[in-house]
C-alpha positions as a Markdown table, in Angstrom:
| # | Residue | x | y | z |
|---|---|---|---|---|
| 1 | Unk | -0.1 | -44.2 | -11.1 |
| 2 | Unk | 2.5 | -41.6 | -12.2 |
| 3 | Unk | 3.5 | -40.9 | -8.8 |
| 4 | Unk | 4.0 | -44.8 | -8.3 |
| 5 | Unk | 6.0 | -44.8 | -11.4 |
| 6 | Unk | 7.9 | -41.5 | -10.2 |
| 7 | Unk | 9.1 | -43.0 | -6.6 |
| 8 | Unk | 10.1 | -46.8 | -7.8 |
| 9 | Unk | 13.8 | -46.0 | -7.7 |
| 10 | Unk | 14.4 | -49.4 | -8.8 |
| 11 | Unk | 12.8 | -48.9 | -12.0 |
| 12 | Unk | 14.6 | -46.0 | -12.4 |
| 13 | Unk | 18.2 | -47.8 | -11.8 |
| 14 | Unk | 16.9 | -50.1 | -14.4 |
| 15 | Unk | 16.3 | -47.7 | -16.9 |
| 16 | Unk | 19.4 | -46.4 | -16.3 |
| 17 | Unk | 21.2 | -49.1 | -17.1 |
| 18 | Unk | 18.8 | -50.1 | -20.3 |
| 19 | Unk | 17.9 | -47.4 | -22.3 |
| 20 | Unk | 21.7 | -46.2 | -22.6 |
| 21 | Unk | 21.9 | -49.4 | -24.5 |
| 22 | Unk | 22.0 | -48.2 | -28.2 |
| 23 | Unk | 18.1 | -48.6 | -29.8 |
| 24 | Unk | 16.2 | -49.2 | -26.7 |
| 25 | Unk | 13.0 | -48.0 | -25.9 |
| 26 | Unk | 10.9 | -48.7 | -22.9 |
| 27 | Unk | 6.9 | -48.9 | -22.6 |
| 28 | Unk | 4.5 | -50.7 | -20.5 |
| 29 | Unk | 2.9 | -54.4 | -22.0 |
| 30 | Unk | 0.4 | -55.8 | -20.5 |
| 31 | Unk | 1.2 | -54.0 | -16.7 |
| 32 | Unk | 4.9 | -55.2 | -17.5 |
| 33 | Unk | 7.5 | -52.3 | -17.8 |
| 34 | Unk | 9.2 | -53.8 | -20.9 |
| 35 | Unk | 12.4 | -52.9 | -23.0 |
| 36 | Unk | 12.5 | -53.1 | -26.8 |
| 37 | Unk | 15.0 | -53.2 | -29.5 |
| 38 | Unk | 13.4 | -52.9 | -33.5 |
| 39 | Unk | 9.9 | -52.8 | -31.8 |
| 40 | Unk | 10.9 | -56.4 | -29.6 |
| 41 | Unk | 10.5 | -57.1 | -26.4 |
| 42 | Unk | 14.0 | -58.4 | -24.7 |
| 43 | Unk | 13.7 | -57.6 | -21.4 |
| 44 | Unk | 11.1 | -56.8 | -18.7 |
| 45 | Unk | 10.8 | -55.9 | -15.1 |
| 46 | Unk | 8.4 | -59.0 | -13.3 |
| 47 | Unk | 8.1 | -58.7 | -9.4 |
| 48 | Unk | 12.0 | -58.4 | -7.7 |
| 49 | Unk | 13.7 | -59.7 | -11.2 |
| 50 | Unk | 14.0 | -59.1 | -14.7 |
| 51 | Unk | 12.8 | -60.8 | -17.7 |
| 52 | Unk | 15.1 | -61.8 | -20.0 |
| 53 | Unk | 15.4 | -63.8 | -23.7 |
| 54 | Unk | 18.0 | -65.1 | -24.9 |
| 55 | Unk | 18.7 | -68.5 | -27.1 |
| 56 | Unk | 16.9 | -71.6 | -25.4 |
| 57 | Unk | 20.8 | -73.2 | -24.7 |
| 58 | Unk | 21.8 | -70.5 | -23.1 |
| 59 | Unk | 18.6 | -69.7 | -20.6 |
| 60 | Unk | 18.9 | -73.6 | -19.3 |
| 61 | Unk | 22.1 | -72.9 | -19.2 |
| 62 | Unk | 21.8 | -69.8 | -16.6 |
| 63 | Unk | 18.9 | -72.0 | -14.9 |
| 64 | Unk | 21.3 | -74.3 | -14.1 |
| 65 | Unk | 24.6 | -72.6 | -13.2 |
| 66 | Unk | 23.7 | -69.2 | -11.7 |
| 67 | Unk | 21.4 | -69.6 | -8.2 |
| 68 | Unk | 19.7 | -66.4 | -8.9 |
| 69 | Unk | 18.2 | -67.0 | -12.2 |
| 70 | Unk | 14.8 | -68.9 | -12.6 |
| 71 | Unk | 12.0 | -69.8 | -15.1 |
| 72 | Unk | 10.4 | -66.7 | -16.4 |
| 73 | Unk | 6.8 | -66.7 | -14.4 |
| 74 | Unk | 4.8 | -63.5 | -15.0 |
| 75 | Unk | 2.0 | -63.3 | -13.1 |
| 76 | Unk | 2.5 | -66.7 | -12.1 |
| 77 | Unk | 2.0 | -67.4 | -16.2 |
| 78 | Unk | 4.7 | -69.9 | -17.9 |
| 79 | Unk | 6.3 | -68.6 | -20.6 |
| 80 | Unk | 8.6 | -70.4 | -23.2 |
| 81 | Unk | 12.1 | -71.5 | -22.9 |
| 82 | Unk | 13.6 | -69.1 | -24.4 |
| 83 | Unk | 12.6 | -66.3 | -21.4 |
| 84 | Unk | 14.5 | -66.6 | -18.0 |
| 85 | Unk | 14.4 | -64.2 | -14.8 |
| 86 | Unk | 17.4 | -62.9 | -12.8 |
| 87 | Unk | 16.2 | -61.7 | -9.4 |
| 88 | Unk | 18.7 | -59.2 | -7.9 |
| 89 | Unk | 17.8 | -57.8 | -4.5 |
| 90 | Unk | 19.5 | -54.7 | -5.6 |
| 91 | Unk | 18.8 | -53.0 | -8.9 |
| 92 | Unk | 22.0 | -51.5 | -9.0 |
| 93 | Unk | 23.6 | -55.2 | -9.0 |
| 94 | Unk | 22.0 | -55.7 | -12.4 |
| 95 | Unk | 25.1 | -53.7 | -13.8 |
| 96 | Unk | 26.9 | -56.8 | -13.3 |
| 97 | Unk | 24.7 | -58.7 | -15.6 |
| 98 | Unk | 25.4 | -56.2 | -18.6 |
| 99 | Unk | 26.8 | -58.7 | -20.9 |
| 100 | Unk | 23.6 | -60.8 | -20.7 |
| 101 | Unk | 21.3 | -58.0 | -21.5 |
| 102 | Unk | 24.0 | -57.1 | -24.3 |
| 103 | Unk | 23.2 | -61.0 | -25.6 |
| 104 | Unk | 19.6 | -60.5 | -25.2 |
| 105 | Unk | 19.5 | -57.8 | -27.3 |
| 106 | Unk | 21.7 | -58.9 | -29.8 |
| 107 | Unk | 19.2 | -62.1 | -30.2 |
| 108 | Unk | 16.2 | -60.4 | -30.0 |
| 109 | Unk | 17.9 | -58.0 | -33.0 |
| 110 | Unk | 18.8 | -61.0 | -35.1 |
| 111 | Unk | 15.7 | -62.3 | -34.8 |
| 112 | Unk | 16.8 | -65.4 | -34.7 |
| 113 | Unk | 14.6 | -68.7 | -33.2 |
């Protein structure tokens, strides 16, 4: 397993990008590697995308305007509203959503509903 987690370079770009984000931590939930801010979950890596919560109006919002982001599914599980997935076929592209995983943390933060 620590070999896996050693070659998945796209993991790695993730992480990258993440944890310079100011309070995040990473660990693994339920086979998930997730990202945390004040010990809550804002972000995970689910097949080719990422996990991602932010306020419901804004997820359907993303669901509707941006082709790449979808319902978040893991495992083929529903979650609520509030989670959406952006599928990037390169990791390094996710650099581009950096204002969104700004706004996910932020919310999570807040804790806000």
């Amino acid at each position: 397993m620590k070999a896996e987690k050693e070659k998945n370079p796209r993991r790695a770009l993730i992480d990258a990008l993440l944890l310079k984000l100011p309070g995040v931590s990473a660990r693994k939930i339920n086979g998930l590697d997730a990202y945390f801010v004040a010990d809550k979950m804002f972000a995970c890596i689910s097949g080719n995308g990422i996990g991602l919560r932010l306020p419901v109006a804004t997820a359907t919002e993303l669901q509707f305007s941006r082709e790449n982001v979808v319902p978040f599914q893991p495992g083929g599980m529903a979650s609520t509203r509030e989670w959406i997935q952006i599928d990037r076929a390169e990791a390094a592209d996710y650099e581009k959503d950096l204002e969104l995983f700004q706004a996910s943390l932020d919310f999570v933060k807040s804790g806000r509903r």
